[in-house]
Every structure is written in structure tokens, then in C-alpha cells.
N, C-alpha and C positions, 0 to 999 in steps of 0.2 A: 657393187658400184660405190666405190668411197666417196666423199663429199669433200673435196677442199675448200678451207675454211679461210683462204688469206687470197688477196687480191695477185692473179699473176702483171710481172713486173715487165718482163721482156715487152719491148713495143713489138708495133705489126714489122718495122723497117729490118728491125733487129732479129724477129725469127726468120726472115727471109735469107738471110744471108746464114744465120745459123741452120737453115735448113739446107742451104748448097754445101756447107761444110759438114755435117751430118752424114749427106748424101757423097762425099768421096773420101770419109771413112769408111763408110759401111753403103755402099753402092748397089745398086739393085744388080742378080744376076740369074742364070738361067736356072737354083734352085729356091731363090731365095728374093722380097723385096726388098727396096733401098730402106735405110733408115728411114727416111722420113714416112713411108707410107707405112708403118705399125707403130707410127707417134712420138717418136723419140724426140725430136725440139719441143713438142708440149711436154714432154718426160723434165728434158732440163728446166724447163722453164718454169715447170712447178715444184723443181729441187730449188733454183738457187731463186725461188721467192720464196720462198719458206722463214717463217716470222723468227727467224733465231740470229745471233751473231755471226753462229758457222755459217749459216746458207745466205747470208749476207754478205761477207766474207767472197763466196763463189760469184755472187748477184757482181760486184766489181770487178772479179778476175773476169769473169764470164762478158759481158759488157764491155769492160775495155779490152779484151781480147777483137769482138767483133767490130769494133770500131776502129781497132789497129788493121784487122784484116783488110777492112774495106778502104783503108786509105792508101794502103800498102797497095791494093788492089789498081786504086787508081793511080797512086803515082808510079805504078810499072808501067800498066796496061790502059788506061782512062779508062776503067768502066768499075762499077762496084764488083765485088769478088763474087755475087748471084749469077750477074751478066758477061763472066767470065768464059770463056772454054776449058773442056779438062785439060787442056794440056796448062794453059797460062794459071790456072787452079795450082795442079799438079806442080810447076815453078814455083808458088806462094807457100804450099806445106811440105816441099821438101824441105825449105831452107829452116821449117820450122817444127818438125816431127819428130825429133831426139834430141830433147835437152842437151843431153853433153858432148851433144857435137853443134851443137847451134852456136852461130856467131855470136858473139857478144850483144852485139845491136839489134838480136832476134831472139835473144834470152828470155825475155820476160813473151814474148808470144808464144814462145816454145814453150813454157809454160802452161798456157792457156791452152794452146791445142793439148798436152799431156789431159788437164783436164777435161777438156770439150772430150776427147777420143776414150777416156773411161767412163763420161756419163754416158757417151755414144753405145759401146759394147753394153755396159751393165741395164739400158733402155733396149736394147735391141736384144738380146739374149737370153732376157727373162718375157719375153711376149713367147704366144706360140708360134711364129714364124719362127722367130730366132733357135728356138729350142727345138724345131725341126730340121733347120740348119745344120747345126750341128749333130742331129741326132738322137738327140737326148729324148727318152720316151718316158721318163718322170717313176713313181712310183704305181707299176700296176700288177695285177694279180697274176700268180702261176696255176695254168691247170693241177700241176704238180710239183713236189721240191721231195726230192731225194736225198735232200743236204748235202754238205761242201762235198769235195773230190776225194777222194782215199791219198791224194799227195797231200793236200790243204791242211786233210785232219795229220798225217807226221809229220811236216813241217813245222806246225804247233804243237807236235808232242802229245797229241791225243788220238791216236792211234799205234 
């Protein structure tokens, strides 16, 4: 149980919203839960408060990302981008989930989501939900090991 040592920065308004975009990257489904329920907005939250330049650096991408969402949000649809539906969601990060095809005028969000979407995966992936997800059973012991395959050892030339 590690101890964080610096004040988190994200307000309450703000992981709200970071948590509805969380949640339609990484979405709950019938193997696995959504982002936000194995913690992944506290995850961010306590990356880009982190007392250094770099994580400062993100604390503004990060921040003026969700405050572009939300406006964007309402000037589509009047509602904040939390109180959205997936589909009016779904309208909001398409136009902004690949950098080099994002318009001009959705450049620097496009951005922010590139960002928001790899804190997402590398918080969500390294929990053990995430790592059951995909499969990943970690390092654990063999009743037995017979060592590599008789192809493995002459392909490497030791056999």
C-alpha cells in the first residue's frame, strides 16, 4: 500500500467527467469491468498531480483537455459530456481519437484524448482485472519443465 505524498489536483467536477471518458475507452463488458471501477481516474489523477514539471506538464494537457470536452459537450448537445449518451459521447471522441486524421480545430483535443486513452489502458491493464482481460497469468511456477522444443534448441543452433 504505497503512500502518496503530494496533494491530488483533479477537482471532484473534473474526475467526473474524466470518469465518463475513461469509461468509453475502456467500457465495462461481459468479461471484464469498466475503467473506472478498478480505479483508473484516481490512477490519472495521481499521475498528472505528481510534484515534477513532467506531471505538471500532463496536470494542463489533462485539465484543459476535460474542460474542452465539456464545452464541446454542451455546445453540441447542452449537457456536460458525463450527462451525455453513448451515442452523443461516441460523436464527441470520434472526431477526436486519431491525431492525424483529426481536424484542425480538434487537434490539440485529439491530443489530450491520445493522452487520457494511454493513461486509460496502462491504469487499466496493470490492475488484476485488466490482466485477466487479456489473459496474462504473470510469472508462476511449472509442476515441470522439460526445456525448450527440439525445433527451438536447432533454430538457435544448439541442437
Amino acid at each position: 500500500n504505497p503512500v502518496i505524498t503530494w496533494t491530488m489536483q483533479l477537482t471532484a467536477a473534473e474526475l467526473v467527467t474524466l470518469t465518463a471518458l475513461c469509461d468509453m475507452i475502456i467500457p465495462a463488458d461481459e468479461t471484464s469491468p469498466a475503467a473506472s471501477a478498478v480505479g483508473v481516474p484516481a490512477y490519472i489523477n495521481e499521475y498528472v498531480s505528481a510534484p515534477s514539471d513532467w506531471y505538471q506538464k500532463a496536470l494542463v494537457q489533462v485539465r484543459g483537455g476535460l474542460v474542452w470536452i465539456d464545452v464541446e459537450s454542451n455546445r453540441r448537445f447542452g449537457a456536460a459530456f458525463a450527462a451525455l449518451t453513448d451515442a452523443q459521447r461516441t460523436a464527441i471522441c470520434d472526431d477526436i481519437c486519431y491525431v492525424p486524421r483529426a481536424k484542425p480545430e480538434f487537434r490539440q483535443a485529439a491530443q489530450f484524448f491520445d493522452r487520457v486513452r494511454d493513461l486509460t489502458a496502462e491504469g487499466f491493464y496493470t490492475t488484476d482485472e485488466g490482466m485477466k482481460d487479456i489473459g496474462y497469468v504473470g510469472n508462476v511456477a511449472l509442476a515441470s519443465f522439460d526445456g525448450p522444443p527440439p525445433e527451438v534448441l536447432k533454430h538457435l543452433g544448439l541442437a
